[in-house]
LOPALO-457756 format. One record per residue: x, y negated, z negated of N, C-alpha, C in turn; residue number from 1; residue in one letter. Coordinates in Angstrom, 2 decimals. Last residue first. Layout:
N
{{X,Y,Z},{X,Y,Z},{X,Y,Z},NUM,'A'}
...
This chain:
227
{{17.82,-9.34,-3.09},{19.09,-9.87,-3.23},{19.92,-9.16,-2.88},227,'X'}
{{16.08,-6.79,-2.31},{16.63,-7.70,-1.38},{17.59,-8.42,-1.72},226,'X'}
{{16.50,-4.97,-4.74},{16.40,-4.70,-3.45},{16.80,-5.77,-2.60},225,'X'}
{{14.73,-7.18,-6.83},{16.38,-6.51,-7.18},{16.75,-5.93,-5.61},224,'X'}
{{12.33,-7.25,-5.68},{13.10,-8.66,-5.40},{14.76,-8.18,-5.43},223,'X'}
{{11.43,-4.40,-6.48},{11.52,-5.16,-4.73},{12.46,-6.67,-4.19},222,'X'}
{{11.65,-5.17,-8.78},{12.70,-3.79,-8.23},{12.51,-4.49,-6.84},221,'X'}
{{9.32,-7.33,-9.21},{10.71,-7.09,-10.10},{12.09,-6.44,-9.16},220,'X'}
{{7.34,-5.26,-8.06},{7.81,-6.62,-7.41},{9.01,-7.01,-8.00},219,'X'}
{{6.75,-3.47,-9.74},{7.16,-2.93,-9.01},{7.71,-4.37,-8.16},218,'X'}
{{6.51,-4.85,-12.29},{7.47,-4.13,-12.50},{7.77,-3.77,-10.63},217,'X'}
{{3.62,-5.86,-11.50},{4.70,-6.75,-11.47},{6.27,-6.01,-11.59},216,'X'}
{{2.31,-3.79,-11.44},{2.16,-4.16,-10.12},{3.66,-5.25,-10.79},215,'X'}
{{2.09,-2.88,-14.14},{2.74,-2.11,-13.02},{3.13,-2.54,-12.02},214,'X'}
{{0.79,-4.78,-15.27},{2.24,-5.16,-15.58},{2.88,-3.90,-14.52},213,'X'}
{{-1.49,-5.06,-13.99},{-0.97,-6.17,-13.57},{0.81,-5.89,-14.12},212,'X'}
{{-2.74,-2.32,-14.83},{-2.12,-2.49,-13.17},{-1.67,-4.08,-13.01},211,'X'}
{{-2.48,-2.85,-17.75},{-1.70,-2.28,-17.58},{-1.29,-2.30,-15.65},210,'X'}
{{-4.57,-5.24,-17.33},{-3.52,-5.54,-17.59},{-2.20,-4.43,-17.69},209,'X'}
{{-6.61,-3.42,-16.75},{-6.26,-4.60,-15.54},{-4.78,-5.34,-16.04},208,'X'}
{{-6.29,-0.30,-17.47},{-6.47,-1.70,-17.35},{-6.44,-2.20,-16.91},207,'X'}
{{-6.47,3.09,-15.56},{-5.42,2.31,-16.42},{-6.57,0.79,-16.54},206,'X'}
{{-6.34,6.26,-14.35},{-7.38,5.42,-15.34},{-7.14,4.31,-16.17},205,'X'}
{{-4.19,6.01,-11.66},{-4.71,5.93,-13.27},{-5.74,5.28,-13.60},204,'X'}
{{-4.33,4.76,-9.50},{-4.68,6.00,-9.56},{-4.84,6.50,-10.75},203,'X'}
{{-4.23,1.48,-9.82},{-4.91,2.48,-9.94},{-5.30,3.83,-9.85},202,'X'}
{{-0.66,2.10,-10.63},{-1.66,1.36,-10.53},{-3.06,2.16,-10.36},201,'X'}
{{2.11,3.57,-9.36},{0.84,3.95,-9.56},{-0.90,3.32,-9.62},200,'X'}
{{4.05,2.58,-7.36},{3.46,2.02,-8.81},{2.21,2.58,-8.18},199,'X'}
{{7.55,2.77,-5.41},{5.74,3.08,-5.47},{5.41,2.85,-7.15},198,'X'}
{{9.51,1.83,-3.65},{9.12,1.62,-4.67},{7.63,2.06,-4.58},197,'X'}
{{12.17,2.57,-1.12},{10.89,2.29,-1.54},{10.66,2.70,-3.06},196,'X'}
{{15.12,2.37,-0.33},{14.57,0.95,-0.65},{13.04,1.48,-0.68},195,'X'}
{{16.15,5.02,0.81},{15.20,4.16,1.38},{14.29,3.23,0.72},194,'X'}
{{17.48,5.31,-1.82},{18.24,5.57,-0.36},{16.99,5.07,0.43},193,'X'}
{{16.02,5.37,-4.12},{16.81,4.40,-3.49},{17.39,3.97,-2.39},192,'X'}
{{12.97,5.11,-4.46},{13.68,6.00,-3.84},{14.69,4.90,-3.45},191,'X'}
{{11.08,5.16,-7.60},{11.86,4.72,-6.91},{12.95,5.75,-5.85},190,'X'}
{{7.81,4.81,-9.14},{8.90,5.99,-8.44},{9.56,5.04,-7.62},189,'X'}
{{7.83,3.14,-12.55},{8.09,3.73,-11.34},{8.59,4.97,-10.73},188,'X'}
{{5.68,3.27,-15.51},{6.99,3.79,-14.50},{6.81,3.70,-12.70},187,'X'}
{{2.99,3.38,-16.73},{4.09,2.76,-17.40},{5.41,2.66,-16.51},186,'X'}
{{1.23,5.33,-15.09},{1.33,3.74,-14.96},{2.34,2.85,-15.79},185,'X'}
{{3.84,7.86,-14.45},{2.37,7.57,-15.00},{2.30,5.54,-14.79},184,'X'}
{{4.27,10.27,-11.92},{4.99,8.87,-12.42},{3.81,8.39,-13.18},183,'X'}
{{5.91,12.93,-10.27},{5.07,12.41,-11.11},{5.36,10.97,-12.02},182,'X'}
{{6.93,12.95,-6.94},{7.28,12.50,-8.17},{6.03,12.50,-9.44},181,'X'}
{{7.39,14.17,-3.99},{6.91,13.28,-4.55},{7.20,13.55,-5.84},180,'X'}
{{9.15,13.79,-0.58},{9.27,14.94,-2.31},{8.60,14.02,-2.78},179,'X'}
{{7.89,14.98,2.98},{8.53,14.03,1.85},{8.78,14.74,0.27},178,'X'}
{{6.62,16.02,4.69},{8.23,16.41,4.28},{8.62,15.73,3.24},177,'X'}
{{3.87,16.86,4.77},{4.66,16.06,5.42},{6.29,15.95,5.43},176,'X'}
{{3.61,17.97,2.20},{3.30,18.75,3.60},{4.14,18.09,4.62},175,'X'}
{{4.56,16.54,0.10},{5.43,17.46,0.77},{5.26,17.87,2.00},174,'X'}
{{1.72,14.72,0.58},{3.04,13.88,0.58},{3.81,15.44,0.77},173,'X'}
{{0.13,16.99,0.17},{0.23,16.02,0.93},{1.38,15.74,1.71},172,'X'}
{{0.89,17.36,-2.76},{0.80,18.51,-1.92},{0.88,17.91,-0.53},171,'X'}
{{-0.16,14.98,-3.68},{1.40,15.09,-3.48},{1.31,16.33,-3.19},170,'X'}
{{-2.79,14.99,-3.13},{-2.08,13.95,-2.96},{-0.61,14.47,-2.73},169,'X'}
{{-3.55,16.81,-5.84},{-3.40,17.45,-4.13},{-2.76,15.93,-3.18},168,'X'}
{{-2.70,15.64,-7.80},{-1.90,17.00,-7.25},{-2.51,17.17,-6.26},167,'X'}
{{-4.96,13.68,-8.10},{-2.98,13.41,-7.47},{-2.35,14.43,-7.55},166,'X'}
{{-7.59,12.90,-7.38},{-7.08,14.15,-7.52},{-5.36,14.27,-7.17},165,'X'}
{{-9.03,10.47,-9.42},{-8.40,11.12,-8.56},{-7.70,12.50,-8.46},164,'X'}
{{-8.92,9.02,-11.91},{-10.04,9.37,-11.09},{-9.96,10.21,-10.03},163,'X'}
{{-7.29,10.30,-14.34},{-7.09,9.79,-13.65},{-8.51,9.74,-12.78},162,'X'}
{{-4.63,10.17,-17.63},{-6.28,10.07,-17.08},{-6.33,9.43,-15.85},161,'X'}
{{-1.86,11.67,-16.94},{-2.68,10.68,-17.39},{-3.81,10.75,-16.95},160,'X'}
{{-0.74,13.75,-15.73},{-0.30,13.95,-17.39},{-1.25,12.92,-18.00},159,'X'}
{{-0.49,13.01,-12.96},{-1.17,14.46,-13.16},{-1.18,14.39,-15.24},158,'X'}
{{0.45,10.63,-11.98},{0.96,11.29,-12.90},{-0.63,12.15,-13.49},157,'X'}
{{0.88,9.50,-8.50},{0.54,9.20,-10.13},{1.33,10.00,-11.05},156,'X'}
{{1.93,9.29,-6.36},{0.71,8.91,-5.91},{0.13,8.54,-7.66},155,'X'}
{{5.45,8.68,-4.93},{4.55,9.43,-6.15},{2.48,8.36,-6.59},154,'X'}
{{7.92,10.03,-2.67},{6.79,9.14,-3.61},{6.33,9.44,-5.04},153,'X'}
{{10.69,9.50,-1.07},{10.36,9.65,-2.19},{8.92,9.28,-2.80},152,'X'}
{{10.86,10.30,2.34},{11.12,9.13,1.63},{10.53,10.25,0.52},151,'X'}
{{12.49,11.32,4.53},{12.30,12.12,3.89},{12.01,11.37,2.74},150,'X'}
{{13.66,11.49,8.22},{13.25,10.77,6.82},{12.58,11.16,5.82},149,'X'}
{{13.37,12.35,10.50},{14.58,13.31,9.31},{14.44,11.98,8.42},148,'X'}
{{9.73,13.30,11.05},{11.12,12.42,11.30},{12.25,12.78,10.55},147,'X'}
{{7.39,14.36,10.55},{8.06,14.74,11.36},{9.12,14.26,11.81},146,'X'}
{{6.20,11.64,9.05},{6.13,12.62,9.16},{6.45,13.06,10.40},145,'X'}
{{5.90,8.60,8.53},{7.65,9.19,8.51},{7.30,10.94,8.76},144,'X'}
{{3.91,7.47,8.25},{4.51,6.86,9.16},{6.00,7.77,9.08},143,'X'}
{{2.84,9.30,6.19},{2.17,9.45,7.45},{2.91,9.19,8.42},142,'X'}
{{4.02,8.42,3.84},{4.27,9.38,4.38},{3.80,10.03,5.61},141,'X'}
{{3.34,5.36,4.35},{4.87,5.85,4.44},{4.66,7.52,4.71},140,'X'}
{{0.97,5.68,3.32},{1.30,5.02,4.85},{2.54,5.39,5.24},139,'X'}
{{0.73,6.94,0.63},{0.53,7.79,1.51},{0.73,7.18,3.30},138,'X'}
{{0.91,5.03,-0.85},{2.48,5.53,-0.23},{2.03,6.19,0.91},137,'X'}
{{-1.47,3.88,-1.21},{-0.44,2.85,-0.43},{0.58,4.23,0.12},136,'X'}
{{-2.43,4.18,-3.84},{-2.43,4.92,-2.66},{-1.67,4.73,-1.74},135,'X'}
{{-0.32,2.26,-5.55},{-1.94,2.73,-5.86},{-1.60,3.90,-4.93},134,'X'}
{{1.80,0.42,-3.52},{0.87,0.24,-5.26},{-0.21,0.98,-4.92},133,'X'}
{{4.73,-0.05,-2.32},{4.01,0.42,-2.43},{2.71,1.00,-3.37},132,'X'}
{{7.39,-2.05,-1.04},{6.64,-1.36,-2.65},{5.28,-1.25,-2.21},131,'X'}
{{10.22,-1.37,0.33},{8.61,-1.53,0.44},{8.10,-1.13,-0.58},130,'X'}
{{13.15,-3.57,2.03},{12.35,-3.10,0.79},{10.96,-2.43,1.09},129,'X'}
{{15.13,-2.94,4.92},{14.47,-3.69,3.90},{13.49,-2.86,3.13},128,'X'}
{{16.80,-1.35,5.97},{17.20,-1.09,4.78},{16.22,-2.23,3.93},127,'X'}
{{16.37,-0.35,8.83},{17.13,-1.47,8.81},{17.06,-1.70,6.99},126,'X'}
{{14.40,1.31,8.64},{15.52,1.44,9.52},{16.66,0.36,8.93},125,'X'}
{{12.32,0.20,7.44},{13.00,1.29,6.48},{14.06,1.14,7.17},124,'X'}
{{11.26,-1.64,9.18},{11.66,-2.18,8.03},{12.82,-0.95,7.04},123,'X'}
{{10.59,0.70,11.41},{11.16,-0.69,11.05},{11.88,-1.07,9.91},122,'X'}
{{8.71,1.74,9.93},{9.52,2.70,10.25},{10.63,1.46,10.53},121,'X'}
{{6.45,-0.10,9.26},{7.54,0.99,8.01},{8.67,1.21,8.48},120,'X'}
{{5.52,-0.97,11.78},{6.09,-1.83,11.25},{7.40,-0.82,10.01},119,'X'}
{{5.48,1.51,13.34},{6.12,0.37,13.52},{6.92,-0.32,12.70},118,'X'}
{{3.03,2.03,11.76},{4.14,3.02,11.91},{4.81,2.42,12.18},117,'X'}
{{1.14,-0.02,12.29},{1.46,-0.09,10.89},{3.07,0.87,10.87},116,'X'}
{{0.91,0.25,15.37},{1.42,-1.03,14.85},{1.56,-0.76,13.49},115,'X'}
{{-0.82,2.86,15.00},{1.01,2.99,15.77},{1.35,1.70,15.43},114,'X'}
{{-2.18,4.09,12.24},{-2.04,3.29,13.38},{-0.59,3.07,13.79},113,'X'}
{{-1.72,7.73,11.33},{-1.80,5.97,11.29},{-1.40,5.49,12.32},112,'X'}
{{-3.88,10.53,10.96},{-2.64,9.43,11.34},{-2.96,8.58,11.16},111,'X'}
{{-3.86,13.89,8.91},{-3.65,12.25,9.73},{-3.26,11.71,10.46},110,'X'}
{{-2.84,15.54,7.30},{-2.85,16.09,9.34},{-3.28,14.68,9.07},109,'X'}
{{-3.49,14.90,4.85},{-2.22,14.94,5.17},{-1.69,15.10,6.62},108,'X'}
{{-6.69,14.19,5.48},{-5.80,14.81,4.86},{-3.99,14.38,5.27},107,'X'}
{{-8.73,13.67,6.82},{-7.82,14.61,7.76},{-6.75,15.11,6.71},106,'X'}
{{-10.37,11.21,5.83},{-10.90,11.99,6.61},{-10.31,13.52,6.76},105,'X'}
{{-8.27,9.94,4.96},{-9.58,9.73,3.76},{-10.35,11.24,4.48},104,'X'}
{{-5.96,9.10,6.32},{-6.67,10.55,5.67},{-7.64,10.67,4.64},103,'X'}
{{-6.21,7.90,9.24},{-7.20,8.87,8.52},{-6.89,10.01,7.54},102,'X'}
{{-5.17,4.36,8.20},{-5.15,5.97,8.81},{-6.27,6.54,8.70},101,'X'}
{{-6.16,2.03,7.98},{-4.76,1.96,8.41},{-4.42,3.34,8.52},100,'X'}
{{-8.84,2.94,7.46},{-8.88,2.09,8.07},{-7.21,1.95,8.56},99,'X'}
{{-9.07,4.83,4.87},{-10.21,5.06,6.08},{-9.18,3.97,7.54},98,'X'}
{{-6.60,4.57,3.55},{-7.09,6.10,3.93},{-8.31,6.35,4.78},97,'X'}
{{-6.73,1.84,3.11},{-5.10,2.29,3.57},{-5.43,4.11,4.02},96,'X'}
{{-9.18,1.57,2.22},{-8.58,0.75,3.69},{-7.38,1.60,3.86},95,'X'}
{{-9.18,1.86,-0.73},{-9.48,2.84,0.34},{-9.22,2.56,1.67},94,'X'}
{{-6.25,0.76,-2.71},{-7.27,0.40,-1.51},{-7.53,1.63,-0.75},93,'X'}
{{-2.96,-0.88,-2.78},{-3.71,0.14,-2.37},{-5.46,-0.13,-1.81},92,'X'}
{{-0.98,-3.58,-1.17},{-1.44,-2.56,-2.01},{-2.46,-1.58,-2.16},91,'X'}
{{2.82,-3.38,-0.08},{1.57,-2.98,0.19},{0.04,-1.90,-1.30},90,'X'}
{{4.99,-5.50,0.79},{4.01,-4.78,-0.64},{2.79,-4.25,1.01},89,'X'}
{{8.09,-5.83,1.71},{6.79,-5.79,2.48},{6.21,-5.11,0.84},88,'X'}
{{10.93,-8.07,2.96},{10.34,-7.06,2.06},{9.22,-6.93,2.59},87,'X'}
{{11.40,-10.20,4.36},{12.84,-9.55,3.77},{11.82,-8.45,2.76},86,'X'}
{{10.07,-11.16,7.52},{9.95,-11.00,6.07},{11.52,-9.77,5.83},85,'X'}
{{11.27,-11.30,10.34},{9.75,-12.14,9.87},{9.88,-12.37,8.14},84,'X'}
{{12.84,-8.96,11.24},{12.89,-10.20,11.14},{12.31,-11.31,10.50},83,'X'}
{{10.38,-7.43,11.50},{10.90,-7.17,10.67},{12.27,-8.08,9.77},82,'X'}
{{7.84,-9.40,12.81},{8.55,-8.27,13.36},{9.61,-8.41,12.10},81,'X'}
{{4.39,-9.48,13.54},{5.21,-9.58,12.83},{6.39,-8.99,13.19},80,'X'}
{{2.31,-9.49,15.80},{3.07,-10.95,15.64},{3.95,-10.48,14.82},79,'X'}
{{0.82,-7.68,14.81},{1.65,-7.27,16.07},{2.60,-8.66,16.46},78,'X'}
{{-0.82,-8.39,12.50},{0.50,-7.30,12.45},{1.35,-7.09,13.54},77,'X'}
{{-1.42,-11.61,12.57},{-1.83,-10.27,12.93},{-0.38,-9.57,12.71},76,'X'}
{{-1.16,-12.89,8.70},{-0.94,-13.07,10.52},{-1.04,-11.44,10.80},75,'X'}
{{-2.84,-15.41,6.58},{-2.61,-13.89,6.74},{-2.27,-14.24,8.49},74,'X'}
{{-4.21,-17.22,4.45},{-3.02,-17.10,4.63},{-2.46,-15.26,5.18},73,'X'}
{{-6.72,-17.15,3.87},{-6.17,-17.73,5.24},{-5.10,-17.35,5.69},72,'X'}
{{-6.96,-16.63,0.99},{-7.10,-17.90,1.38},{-6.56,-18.60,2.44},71,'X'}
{{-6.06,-13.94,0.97},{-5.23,-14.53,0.84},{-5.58,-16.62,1.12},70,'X'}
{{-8.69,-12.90,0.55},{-7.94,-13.05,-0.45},{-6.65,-13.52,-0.47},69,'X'}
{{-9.73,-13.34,2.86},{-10.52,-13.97,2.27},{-9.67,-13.48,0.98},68,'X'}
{{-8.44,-12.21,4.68},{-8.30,-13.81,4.50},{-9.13,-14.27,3.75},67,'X'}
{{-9.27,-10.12,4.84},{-7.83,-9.89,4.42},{-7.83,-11.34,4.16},66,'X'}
{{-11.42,-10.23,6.74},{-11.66,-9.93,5.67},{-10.78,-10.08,4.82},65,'X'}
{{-10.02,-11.01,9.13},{-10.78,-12.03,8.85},{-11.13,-11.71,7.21},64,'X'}
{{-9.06,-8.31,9.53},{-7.94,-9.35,9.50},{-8.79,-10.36,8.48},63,'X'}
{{-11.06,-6.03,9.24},{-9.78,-6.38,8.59},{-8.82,-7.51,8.36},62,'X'}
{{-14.04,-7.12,9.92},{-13.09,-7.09,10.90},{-11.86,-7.30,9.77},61,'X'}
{{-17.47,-5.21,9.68},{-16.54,-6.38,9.38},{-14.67,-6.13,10.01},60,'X'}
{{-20.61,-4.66,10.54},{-19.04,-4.43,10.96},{-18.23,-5.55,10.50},59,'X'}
{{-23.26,-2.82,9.07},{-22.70,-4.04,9.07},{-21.18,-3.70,9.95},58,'X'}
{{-24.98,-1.75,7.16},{-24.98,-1.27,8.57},{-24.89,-2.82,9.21},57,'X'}
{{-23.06,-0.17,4.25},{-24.05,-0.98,4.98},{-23.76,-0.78,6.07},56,'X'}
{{-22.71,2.66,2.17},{-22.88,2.54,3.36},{-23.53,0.78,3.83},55,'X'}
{{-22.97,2.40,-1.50},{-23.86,2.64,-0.25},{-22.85,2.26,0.76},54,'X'}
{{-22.23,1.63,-3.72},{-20.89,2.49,-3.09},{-21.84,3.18,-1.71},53,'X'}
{{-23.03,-0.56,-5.52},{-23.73,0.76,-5.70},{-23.19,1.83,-4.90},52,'X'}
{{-21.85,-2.69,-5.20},{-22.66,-2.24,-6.84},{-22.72,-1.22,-6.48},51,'X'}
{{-20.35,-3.02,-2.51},{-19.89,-2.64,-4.26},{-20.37,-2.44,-5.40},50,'X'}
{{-20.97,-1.14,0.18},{-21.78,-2.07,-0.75},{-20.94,-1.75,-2.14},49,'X'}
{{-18.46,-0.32,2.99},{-19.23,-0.54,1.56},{-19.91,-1.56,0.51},48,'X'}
{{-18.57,-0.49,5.66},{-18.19,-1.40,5.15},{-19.25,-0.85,3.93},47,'X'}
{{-15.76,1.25,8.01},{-17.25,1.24,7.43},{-17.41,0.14,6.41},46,'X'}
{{-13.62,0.77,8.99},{-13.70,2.19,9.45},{-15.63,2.32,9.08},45,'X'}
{{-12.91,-2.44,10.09},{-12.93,-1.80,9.30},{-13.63,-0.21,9.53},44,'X'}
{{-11.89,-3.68,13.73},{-12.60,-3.44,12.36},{-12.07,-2.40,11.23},43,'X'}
{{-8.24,-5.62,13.54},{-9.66,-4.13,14.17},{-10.21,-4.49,13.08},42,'X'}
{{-5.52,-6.51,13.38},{-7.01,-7.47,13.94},{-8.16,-6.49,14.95},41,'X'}
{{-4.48,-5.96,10.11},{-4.69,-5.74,11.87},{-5.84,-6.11,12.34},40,'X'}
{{-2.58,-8.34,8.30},{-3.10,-7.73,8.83},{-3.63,-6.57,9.90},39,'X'}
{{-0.52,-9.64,5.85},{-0.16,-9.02,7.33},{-1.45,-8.45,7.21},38,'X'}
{{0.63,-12.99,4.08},{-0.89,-11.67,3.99},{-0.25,-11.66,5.55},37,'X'}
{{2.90,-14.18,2.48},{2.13,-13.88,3.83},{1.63,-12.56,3.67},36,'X'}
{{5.60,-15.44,0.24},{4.35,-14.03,0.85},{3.99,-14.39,2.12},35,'X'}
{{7.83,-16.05,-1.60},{6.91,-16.75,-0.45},{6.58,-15.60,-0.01},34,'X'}
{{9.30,-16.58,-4.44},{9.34,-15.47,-3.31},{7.84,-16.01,-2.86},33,'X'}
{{9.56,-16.87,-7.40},{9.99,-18.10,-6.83},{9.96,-17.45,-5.15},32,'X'}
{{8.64,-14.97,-9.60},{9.91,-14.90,-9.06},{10.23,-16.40,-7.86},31,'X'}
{{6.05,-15.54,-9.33},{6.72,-15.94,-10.91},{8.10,-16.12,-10.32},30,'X'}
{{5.18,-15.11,-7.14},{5.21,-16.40,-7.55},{6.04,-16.95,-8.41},29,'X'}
{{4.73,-11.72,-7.52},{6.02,-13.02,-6.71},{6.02,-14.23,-6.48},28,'X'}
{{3.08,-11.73,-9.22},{4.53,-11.93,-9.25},{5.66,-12.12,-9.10},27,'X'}
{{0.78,-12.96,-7.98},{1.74,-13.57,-8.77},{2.72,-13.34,-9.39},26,'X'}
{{0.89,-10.97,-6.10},{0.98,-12.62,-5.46},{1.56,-13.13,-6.55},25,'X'}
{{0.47,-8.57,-7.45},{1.08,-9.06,-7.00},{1.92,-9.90,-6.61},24,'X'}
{{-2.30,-9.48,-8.54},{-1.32,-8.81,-9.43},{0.37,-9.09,-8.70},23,'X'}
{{-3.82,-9.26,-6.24},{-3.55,-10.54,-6.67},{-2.93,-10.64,-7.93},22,'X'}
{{-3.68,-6.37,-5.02},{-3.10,-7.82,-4.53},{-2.95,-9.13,-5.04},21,'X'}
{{-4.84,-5.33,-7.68},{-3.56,-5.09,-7.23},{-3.15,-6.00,-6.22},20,'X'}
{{-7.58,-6.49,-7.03},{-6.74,-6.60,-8.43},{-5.43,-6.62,-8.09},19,'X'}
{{-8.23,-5.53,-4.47},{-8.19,-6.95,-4.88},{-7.30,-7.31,-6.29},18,'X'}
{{-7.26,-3.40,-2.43},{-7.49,-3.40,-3.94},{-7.40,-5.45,-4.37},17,'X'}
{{-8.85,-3.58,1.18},{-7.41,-3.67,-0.01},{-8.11,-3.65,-1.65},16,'X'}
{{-11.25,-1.61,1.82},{-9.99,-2.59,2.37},{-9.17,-2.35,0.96},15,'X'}
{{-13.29,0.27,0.64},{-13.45,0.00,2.22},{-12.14,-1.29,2.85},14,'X'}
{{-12.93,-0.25,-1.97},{-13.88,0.91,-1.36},{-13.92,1.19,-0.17},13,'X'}
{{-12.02,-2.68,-2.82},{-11.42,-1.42,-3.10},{-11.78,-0.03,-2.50},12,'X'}
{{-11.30,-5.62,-0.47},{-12.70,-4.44,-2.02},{-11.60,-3.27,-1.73},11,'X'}
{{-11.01,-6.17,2.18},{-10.63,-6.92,1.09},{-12.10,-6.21,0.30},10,'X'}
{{-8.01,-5.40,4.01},{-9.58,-5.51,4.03},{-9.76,-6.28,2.90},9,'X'}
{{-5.51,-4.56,4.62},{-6.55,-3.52,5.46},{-7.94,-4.09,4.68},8,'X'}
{{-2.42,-5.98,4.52},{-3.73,-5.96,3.95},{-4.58,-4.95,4.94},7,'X'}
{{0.53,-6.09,2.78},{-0.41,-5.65,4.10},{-1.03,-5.50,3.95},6,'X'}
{{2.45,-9.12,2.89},{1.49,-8.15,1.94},{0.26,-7.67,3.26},5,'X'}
{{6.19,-9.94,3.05},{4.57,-9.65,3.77},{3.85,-8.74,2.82},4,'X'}
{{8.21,-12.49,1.72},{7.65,-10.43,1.49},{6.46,-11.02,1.86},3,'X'}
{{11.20,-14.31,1.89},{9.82,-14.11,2.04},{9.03,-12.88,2.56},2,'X'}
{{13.37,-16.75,0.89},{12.94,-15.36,0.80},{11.44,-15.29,1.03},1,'X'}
């Protein structure tokens, strides 16, 4: 058995959520499940300074950056094909709203890259798994807008402390067609009829140990899925 993790970078501000990917990895370690970091081999949309959330005037390149948390262990996205892996995580991360789309920029009118659309639309077709952590869903609802797919999300829970604005998030997610969910970091949203899983994780004002037991609950349901 073996689940791709899609990476768009590596920090929270400008690529992947480092916490939430390596929350992850080990839960599917615990489970006895073989990974692979997926990339895309473009730059990044901008590259943030992390003390202080400045702008640098720098270009860094998603794939090469993505390898620096998987320790290498990462292949371009256009090498992968659905065949490849029996599941897919993906975790959150401003990368997934500057860099694997625009809606950091556009909102819910977005898009995403045609190799990430691919790959979802793929994997959903054919009934494999996707858990989805933090922001993340919003790839699914980009990659399924205007299609008679109609996946399930949920970006948080409007009821918990949050940094974010997750009622307009899931205004979003409907615009597009999808139904989203309120879900706080204790829960999943699960859509069964299309095998996706979303975990809130950071969109809550949550711990490192409450987004490690989210992130593992949602790998749990992803492994239940593929057996």
């Amino acid at each position: 058995m073996k689940v791709g993790i899609l990476l768009s970078g590596c920090g929270v501000y400008d690529g992947s959520e480092i916490q939430e990917t390596i929350s992850a990895m080990i839960a599917l370690e615990e489970l006895n499940i073989q990974y692979v970091g997926i990339s895309v081999n473009k730059n990044q949309h901008h590259v943030i300074n992390h003390l202080d959330g400045s702008e640098m005037n720098e270009t860094r390149n998603m794939m090469i950056e993505s390898a620096r948390i998987m320790r290498g262990n990462v292949v371009d996205i256009k090498t992968i094909t659905p065949s490849d892996i029996d599941g897919l995580v993906i975790p959150g991360g401003f990368g997934n709203a500057k860099n694997l789309t625009t809606w950091a920029f556009n909102g819910a009118d977005g898009e995403i890259l045609p190799e990430v659309k691919l790959l979802l639309i793929n994997l959903v077709n054919i009934g494999k798994p996707i858990a989805a952590l933090c922001v993340s869903p919003i790839l699914i609802s980009l990659a399924f807008k205007d299609s008679t797919i109609s996946p399930t999300l949920t970006l948080g829970s409007t009821n918990e402390k949050s940094p974010y604005d997750i009622h307009s998030f899931h205004i979003g997610i409907e615009k597009n067609g999808g139904k989203s969910l309120e879900k706080g970091i204790n829960d999943l949203c699960i859509d069964e009829n299309n095998r996706i899983i979303c975990a809130p994780c950071y969109m809550q004002d949550a711990s490192l140990l409450e987004i490690r037991n989210n992130a593992k609950m949602a790998i749990e349901k992803l492994a239940e899925f593929i057996d």
